[in-house]
Gaussian input, Z-matrix of N, CA and C with variables (Angstrom, degrees):
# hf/3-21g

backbone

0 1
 N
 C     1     B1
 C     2     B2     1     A1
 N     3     B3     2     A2     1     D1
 C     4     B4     3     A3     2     D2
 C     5     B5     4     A4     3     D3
 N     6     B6     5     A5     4     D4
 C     7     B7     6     A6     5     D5
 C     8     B8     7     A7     6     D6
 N     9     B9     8     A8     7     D7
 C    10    B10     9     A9     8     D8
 C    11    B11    10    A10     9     D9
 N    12    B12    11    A11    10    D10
 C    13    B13    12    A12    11    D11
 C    14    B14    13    A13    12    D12
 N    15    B15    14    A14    13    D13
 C    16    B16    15    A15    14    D14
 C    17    B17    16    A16    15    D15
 N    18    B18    17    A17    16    D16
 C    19    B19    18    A18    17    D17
 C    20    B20    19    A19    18    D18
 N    21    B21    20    A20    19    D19
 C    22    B22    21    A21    20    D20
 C    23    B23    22    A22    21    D21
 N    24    B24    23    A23    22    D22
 C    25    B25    24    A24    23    D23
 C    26    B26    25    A25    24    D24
 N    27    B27    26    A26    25    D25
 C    28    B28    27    A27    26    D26
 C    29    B29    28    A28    27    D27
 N    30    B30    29    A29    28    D28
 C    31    B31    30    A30    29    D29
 C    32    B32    31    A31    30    D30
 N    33    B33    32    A32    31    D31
 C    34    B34    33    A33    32    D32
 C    35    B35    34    A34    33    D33
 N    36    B36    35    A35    34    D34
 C    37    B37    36    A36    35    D35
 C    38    B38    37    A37    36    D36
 N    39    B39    38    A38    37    D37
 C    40    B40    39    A39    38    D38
 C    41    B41    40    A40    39    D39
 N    42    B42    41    A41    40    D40
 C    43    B43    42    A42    41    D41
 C    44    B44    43    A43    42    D42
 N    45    B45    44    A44    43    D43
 C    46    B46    45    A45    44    D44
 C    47    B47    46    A46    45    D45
 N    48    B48    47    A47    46    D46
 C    49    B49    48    A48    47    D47
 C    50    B50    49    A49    48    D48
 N    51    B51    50    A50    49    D49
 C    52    B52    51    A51    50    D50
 C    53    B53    52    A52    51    D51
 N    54    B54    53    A53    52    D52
 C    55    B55    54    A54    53    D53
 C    56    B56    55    A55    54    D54
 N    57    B57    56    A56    55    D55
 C    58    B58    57    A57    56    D56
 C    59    B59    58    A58    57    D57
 N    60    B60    59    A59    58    D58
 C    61    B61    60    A60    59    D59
 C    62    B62    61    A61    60    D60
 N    63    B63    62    A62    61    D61
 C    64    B64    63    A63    62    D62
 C    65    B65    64    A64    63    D63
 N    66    B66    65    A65    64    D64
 C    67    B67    66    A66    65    D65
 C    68    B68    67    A67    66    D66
 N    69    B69    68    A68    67    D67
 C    70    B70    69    A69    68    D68
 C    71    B71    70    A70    69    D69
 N    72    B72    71    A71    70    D70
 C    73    B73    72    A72    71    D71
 C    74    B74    73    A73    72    D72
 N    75    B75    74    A74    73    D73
 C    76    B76    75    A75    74    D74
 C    77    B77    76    A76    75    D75
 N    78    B78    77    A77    76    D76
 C    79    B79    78    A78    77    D77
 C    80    B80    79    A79    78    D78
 N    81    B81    80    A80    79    D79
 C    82    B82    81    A81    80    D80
 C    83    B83    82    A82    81    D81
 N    84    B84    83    A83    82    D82
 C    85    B85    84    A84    83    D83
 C    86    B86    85    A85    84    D84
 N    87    B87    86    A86    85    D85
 C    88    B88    87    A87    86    D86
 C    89    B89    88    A88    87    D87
 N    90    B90    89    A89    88    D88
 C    91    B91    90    A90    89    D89
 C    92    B92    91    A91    90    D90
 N    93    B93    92    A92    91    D91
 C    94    B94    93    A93    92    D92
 C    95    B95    94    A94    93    D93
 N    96    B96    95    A95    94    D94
 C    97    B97    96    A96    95    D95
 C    98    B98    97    A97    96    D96
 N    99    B99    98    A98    97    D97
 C   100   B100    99    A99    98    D98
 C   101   B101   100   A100    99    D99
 N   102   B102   101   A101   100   D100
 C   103   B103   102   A102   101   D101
 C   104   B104   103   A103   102   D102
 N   105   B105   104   A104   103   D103
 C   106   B106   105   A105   104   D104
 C   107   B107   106   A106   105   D105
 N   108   B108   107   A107   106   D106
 C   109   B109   108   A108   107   D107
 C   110   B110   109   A109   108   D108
 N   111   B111   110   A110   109   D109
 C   112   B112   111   A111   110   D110
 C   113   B113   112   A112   111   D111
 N   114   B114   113   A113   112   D112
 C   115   B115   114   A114   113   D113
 C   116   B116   115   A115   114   D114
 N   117   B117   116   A116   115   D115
 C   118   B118   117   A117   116   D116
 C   119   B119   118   A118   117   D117
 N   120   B120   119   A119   118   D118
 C   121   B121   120   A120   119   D119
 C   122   B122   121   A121   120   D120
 N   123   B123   122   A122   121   D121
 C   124   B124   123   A123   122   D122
 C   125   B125   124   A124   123   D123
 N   126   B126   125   A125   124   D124
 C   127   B127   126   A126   125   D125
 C   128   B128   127   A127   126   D126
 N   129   B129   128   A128   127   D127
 C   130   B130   129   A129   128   D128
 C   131   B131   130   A130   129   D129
 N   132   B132   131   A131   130   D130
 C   133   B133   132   A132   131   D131
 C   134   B134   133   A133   132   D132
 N   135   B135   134   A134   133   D133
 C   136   B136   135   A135   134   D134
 C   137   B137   136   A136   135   D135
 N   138   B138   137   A137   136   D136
 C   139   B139   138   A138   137   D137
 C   140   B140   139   A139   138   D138
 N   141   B141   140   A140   139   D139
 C   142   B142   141   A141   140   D140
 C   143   B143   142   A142   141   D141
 N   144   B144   143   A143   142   D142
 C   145   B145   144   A144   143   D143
 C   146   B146   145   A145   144   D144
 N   147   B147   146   A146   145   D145
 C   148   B148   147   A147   146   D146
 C   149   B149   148   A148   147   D147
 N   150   B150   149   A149   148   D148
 C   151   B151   150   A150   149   D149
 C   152   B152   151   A151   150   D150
 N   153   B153   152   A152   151   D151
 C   154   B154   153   A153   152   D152
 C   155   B155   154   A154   153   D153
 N   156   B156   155   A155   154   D154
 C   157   B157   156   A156   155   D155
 C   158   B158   157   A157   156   D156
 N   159   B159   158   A158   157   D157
 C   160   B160   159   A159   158   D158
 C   161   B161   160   A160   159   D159
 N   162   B162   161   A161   160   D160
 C   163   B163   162   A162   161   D161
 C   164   B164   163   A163   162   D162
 N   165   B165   164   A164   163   D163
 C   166   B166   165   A165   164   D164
 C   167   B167   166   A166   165   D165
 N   168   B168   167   A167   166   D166
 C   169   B169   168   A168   167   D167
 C   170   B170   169   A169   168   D168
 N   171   B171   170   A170   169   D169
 C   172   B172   171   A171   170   D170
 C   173   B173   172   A172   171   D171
 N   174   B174   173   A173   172   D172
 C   175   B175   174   A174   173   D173
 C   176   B176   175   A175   174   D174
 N   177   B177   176   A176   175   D175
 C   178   B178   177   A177   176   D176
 C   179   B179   178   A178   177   D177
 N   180   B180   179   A179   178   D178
 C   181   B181   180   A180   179   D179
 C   182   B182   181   A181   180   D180
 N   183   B183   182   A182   181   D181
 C   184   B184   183   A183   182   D182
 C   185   B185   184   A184   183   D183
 N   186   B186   185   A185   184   D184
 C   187   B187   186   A186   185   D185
 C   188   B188   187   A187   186   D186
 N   189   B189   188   A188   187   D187
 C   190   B190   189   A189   188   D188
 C   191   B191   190   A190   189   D189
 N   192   B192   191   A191   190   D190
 C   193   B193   192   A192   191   D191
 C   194   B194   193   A193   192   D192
 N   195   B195   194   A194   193   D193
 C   196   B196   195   A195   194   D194
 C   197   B197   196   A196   195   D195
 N   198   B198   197   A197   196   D196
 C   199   B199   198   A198   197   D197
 C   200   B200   199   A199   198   D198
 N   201   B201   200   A200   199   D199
 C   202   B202   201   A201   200   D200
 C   203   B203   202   A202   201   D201
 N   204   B204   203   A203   202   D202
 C   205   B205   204   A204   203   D203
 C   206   B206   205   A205   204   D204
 N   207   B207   206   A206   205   D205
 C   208   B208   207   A207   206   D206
 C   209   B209   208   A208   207   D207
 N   210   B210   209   A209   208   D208
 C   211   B211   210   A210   209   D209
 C   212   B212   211   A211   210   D210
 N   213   B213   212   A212   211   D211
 C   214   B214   213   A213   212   D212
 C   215   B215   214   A214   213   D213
 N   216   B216   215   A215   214   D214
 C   217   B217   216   A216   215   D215
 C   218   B218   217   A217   216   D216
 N   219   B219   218   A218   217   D217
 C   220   B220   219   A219   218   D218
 C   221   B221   220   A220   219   D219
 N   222   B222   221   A221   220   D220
 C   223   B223   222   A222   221   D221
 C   224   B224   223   A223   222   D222
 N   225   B225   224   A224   223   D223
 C   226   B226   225   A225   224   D224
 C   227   B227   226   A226   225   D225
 N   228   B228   227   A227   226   D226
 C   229   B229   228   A228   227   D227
 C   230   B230   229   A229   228   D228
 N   231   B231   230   A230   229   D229
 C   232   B232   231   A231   230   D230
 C   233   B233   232   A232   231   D231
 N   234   B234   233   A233   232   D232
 C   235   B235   234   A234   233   D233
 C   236   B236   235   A235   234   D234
 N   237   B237   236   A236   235   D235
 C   238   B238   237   A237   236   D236
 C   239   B239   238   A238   237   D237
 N   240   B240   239   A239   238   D238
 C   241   B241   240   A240   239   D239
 C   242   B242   241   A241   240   D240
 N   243   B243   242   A242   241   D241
 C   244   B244   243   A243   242   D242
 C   245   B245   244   A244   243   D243
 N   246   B246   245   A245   244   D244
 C   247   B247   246   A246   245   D245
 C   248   B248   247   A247   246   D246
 N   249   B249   248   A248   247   D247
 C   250   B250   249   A249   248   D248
 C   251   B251   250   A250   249   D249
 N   252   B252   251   A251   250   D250
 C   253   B253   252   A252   251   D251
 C   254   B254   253   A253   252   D252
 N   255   B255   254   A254   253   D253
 C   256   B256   255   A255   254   D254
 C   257   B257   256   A256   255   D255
 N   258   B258   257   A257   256   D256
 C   259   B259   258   A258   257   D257
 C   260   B260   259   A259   258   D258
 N   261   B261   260   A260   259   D259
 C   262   B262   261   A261   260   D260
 C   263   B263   262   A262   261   D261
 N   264   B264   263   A263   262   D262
 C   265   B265   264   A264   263   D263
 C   266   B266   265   A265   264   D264
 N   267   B267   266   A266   265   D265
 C   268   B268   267   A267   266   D266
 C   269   B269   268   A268   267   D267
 N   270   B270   269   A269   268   D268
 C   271   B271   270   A270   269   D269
 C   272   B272   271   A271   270   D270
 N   273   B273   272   A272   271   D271
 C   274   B274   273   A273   272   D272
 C   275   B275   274   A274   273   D273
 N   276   B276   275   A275   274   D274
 C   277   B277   276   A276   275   D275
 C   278   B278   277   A277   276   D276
 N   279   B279   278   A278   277   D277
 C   280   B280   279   A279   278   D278
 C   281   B281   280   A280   279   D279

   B1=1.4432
   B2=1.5176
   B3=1.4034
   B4=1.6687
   B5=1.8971
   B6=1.5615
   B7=1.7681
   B8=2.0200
   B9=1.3382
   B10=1.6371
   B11=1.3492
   B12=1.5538
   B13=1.3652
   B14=1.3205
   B15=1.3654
   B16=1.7808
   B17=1.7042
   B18=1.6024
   B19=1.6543
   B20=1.3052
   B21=1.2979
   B22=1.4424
   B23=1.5469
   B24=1.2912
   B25=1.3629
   B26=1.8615
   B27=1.1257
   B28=1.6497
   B29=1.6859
   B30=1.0916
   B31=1.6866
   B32=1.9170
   B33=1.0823
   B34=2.0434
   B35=1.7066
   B36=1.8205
   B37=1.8595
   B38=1.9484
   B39=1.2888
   B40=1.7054
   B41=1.5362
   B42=0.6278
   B43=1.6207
   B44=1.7261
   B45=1.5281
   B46=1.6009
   B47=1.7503
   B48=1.2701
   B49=1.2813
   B50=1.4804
   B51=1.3983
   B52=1.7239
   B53=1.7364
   B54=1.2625
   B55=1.5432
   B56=1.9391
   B57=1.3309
   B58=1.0892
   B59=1.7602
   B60=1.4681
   B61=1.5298
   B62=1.7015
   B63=1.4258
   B64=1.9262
   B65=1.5473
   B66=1.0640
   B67=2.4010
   B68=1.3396
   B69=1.5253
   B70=1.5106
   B71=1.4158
   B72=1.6723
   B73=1.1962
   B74=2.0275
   B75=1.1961
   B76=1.6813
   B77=1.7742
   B78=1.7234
   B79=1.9689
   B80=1.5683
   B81=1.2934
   B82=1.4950
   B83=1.2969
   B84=1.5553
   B85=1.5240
   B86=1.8376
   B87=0.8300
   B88=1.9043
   B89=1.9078
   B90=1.3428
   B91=1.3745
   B92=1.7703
   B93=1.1962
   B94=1.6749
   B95=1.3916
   B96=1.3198
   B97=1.6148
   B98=1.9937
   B99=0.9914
   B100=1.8909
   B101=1.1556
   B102=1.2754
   B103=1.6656
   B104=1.4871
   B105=0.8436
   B106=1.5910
   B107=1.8348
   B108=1.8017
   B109=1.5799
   B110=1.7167
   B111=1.1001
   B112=1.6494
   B113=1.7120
   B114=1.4589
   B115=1.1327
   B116=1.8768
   B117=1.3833
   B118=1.5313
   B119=1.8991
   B120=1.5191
   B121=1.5806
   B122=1.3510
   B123=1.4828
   B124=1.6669
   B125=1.7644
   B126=1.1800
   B127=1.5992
   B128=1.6224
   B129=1.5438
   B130=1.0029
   B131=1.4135
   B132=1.3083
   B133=1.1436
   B134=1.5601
   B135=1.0081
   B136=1.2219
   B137=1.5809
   B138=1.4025
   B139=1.3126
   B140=1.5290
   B141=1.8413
   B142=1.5597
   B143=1.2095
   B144=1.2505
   B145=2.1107
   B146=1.2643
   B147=1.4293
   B148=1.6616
   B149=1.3549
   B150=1.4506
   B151=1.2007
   B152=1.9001
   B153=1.4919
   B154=1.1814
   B155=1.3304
   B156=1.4145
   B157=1.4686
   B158=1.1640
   B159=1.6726
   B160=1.4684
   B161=1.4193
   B162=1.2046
   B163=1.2689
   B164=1.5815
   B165=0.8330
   B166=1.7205
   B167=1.9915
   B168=1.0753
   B169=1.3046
   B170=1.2211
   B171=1.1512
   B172=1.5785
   B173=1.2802
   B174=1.5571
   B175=1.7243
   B176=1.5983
   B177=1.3333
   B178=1.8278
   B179=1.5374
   B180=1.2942
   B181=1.8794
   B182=1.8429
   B183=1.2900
   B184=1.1456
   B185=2.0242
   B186=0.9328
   B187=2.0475
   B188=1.6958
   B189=1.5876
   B190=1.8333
   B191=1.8025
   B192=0.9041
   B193=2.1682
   B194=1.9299
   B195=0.7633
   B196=1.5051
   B197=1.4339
   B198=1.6544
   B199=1.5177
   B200=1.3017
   B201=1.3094
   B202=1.2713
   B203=1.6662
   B204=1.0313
   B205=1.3107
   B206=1.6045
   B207=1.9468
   B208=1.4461
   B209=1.4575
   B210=1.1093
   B211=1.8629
   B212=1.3020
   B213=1.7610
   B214=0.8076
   B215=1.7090
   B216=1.5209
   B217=1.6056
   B218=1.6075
   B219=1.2693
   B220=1.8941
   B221=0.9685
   B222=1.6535
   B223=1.4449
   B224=1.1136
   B225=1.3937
   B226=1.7681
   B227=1.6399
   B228=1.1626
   B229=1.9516
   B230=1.0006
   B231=0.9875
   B232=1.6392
   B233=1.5824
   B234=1.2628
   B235=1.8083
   B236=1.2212
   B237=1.4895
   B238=1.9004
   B239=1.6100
   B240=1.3884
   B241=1.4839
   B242=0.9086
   B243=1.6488
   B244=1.5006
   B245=1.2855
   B246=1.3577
   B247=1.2337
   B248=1.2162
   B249=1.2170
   B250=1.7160
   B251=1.2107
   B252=1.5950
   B253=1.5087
   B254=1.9255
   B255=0.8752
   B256=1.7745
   B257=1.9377
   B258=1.6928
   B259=1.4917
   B260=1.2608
   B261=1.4251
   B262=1.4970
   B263=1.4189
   B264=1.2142
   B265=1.8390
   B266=1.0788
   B267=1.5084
   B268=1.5688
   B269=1.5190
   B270=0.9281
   B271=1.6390
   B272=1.9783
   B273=1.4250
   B274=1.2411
   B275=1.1948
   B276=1.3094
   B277=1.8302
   B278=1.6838
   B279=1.1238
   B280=1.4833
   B281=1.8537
   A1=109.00
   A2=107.72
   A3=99.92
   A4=88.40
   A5=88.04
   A6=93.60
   A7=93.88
   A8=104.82
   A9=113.49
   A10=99.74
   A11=128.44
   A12=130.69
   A13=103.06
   A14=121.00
   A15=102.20
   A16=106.73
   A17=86.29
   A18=118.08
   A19=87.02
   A20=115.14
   A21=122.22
   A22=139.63
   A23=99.73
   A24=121.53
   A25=123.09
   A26=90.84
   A27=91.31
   A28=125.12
   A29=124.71
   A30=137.66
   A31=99.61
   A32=96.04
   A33=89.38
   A34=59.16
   A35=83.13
   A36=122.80
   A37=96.44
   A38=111.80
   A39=107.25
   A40=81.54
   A41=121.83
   A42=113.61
   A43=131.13
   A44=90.22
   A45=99.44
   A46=103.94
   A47=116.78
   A48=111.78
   A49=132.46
   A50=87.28
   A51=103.47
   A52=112.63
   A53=117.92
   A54=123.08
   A55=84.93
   A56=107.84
   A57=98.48
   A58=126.99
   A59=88.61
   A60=124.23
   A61=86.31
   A62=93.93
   A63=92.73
   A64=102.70
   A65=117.84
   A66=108.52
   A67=98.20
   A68=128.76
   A69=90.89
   A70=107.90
   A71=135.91
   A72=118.78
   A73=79.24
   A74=134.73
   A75=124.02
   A76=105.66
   A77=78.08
   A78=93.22
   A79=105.01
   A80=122.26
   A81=109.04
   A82=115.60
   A83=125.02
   A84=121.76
   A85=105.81
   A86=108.67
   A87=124.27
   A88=93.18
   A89=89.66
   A90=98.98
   A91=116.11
   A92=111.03
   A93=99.24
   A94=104.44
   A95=141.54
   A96=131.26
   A97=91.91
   A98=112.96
   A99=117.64
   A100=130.10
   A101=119.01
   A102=120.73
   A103=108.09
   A104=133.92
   A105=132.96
   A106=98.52
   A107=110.17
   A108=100.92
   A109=95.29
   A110=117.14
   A111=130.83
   A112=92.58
   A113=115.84
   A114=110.44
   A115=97.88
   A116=104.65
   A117=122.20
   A118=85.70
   A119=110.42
   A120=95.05
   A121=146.88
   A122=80.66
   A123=107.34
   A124=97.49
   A125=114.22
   A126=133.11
   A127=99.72
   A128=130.02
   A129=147.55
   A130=137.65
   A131=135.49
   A132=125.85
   A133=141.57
   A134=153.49
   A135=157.18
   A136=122.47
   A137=145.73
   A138=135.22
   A139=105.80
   A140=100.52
   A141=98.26
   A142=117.10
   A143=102.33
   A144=106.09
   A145=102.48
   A146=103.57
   A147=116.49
   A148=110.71
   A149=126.51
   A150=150.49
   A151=87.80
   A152=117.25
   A153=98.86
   A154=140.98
   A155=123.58
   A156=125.94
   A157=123.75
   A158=126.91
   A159=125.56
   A160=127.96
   A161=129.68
   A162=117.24
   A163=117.85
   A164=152.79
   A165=146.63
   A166=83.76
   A167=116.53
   A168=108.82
   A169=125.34
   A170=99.06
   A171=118.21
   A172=117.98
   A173=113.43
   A174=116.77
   A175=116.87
   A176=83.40
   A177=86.31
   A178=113.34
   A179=111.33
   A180=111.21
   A181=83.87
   A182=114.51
   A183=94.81
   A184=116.63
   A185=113.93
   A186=127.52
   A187=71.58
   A188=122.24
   A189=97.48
   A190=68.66
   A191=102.53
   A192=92.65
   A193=102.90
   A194=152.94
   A195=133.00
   A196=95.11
   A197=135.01
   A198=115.17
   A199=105.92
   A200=127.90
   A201=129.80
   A202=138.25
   A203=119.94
   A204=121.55
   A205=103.88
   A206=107.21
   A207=103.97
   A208=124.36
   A209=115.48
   A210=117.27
   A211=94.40
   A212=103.95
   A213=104.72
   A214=124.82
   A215=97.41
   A216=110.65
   A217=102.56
   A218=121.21
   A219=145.14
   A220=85.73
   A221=109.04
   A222=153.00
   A223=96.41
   A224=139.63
   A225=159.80
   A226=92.40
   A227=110.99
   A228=120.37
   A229=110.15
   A230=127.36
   A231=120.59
   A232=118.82
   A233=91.41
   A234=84.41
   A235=106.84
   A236=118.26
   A237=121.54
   A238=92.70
   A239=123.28
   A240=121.12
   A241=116.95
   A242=144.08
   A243=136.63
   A244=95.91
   A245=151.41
   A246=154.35
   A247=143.03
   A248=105.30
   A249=107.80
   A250=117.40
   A251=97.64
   A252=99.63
   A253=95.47
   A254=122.43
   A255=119.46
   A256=87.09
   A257=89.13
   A258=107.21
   A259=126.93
   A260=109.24
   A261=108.90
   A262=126.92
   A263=104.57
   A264=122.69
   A265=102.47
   A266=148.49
   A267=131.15
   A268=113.17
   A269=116.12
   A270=131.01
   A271=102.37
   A272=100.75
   A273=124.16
   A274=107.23
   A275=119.47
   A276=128.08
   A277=110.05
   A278=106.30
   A279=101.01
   A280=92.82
   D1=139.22
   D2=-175.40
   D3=-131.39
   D4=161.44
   D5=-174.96
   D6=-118.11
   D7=149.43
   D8=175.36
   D9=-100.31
   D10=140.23
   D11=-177.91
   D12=-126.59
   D13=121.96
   D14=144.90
   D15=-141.63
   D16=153.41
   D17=177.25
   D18=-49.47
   D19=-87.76
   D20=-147.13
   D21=-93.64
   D22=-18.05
   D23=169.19
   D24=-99.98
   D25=145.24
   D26=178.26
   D27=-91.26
   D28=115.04
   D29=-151.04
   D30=-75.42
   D31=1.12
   D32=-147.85
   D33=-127.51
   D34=153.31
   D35=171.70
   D36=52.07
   D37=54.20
   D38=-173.80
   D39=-147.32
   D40=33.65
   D41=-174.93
   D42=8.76
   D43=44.27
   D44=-172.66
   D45=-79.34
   D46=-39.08
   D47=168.59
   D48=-25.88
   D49=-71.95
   D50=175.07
   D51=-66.19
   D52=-9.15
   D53=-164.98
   D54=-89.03
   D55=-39.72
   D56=-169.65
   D57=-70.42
   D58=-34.75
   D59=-173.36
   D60=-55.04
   D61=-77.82
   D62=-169.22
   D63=-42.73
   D64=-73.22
   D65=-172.96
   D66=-39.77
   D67=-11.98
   D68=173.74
   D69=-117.03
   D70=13.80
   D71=174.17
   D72=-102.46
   D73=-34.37
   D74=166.35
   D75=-14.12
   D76=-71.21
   D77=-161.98
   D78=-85.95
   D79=27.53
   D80=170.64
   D81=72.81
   D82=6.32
   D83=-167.94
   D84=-71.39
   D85=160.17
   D86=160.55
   D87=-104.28
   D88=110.87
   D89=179.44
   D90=-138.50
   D91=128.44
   D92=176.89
   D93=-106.57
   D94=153.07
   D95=-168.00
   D96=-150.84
   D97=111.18
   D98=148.87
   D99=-149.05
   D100=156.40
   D101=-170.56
   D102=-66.04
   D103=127.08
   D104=-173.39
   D105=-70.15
   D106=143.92
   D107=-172.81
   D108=-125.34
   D109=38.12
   D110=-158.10
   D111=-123.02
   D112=-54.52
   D113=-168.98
   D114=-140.30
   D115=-178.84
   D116=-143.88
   D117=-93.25
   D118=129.33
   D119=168.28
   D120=35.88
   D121=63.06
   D122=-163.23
   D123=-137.75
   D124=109.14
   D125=169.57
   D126=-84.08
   D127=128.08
   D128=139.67
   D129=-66.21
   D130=121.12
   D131=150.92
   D132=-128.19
   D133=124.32
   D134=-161.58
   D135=-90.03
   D136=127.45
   D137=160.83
   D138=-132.91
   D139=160.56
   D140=174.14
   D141=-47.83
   D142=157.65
   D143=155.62
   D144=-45.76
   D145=136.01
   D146=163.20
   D147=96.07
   D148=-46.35
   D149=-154.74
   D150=-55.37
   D151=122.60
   D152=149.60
   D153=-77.33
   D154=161.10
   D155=-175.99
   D156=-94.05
   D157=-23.32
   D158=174.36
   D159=-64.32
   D160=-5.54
   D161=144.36
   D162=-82.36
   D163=72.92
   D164=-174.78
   D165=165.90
   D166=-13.98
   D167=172.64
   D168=-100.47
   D169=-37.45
   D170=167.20
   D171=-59.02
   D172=-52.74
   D173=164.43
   D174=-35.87
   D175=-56.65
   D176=-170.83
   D177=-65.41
   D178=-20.32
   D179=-179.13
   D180=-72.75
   D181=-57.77
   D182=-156.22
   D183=-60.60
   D184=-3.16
   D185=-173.27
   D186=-88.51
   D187=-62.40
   D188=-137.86
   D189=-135.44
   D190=93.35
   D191=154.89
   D192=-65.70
   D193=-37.94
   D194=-161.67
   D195=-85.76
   D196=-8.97
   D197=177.06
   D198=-47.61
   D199=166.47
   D200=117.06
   D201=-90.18
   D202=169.76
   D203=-169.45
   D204=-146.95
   D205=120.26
   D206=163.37
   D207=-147.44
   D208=153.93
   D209=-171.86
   D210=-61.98
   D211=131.03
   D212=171.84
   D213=-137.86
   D214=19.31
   D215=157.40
   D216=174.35
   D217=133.78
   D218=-171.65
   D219=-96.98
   D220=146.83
   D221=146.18
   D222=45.50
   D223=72.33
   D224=-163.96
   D225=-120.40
   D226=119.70
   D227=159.65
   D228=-75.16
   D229=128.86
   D230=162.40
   D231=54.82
   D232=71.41
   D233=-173.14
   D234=-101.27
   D235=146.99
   D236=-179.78
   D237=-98.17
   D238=107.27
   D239=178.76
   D240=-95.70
   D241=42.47
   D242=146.70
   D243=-99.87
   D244=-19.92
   D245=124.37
   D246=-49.93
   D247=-18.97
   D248=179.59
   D249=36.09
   D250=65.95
   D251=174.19
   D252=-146.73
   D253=167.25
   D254=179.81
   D255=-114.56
   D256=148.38
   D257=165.67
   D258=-70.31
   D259=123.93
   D260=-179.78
   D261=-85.96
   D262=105.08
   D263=-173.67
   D264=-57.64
   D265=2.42
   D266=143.49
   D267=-55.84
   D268=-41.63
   D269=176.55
   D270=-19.95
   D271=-67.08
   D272=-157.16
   D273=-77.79
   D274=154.98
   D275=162.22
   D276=-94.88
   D277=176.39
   D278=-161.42
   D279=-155.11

């Protein structure tokens, strides 16, 4: 899971989400994308294990070069990312 940061600009109502969403069903990516609701202007994104990130990173430098971008949780199952928290499989019956 990686988080989008910026100083100065606001991430939410810019339609970077969906900008992202489309380059990755374009390029075939497995991509999860939501506004984080935990903290203030924080874009989420999710990929498989392994999956590299510099293409889907690179896109986004190229929309906003001053974002930043950082990992912000490994090898997570099922993660709900406007929360940044993973689902707890006690929850469920089986």
């Amino acid at each position: 899971m990686y988080e989008i940061h910026s100083k100065k600009d606001s991430l939410h109502n810019i339609k970077l989400r969906g900008r992202i969403r489309y380059f990755a069903i374009e390029n075939t990516i497995n991509c999860l994308v939501e506004n984080a609701t935990d903290t203030e202007n924080i874009v989420r994104f999710a990929l498989p294990v392994n999956s590299n990130p510099k293409q889907i990173t690179d896109f986004i430098y190229r929309l906003m070069p001053e974002l930043e971008i950082t990992t912000s949780l490994c090898n997570v199952p099922n993660p709900v990312l406007s929360k940044l928290k993973v689902n707890d499989l006690s929850r469920y019956k089986i």
